[in-house]
C-alpha positions, 0 to 999 in steps of 0.5 A: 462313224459310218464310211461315208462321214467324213472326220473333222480336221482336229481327229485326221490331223491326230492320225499322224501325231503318232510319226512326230519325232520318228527317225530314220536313216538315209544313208550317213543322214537321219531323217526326223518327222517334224511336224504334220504339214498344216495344209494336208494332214496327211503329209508330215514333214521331214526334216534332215539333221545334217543341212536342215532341209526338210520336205513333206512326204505322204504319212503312209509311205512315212509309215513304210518307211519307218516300219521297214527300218524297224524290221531291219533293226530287230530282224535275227542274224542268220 
């Protein structure tokens, strides 16, 4: 695909399937991806266990998000 084409809706909309059921932690509260946001397939939706709420965020700052705490996790004890 050259830079200029553009990519139908289904292939952006499958960028992001990889975050789907991805979670991570806010404090006492997990955050779960729920699902991509119908509207703008570049959004997931967020969702917290505790009260249910959820919200839409930008996949990539999701994608940040989730790589940092998986640094956090496997990083060694010093």
């Amino acid at each position: 695909m050259k830079p200029h084409q553009s990519m139908g809706k289904n292939s952006q909309r499958q960028l992001n399937v990889d975050l789907l059921g991805r979670a991570f932690y806010a404090g006492p509260a997990r955050i779960t991806v729920s699902r991509v946001r119908p509207g703008n397939p570049h959004q997931v939706i967020i969702e917290r266990e505790i009260d249910g709420k959820s919200w839409a965020l930008p996949a990539g700052l999701v994608r940040l998000i989730l790589d940092r705490a998986r640094t956090r996790q496997t990083a060694p004890l010093v």
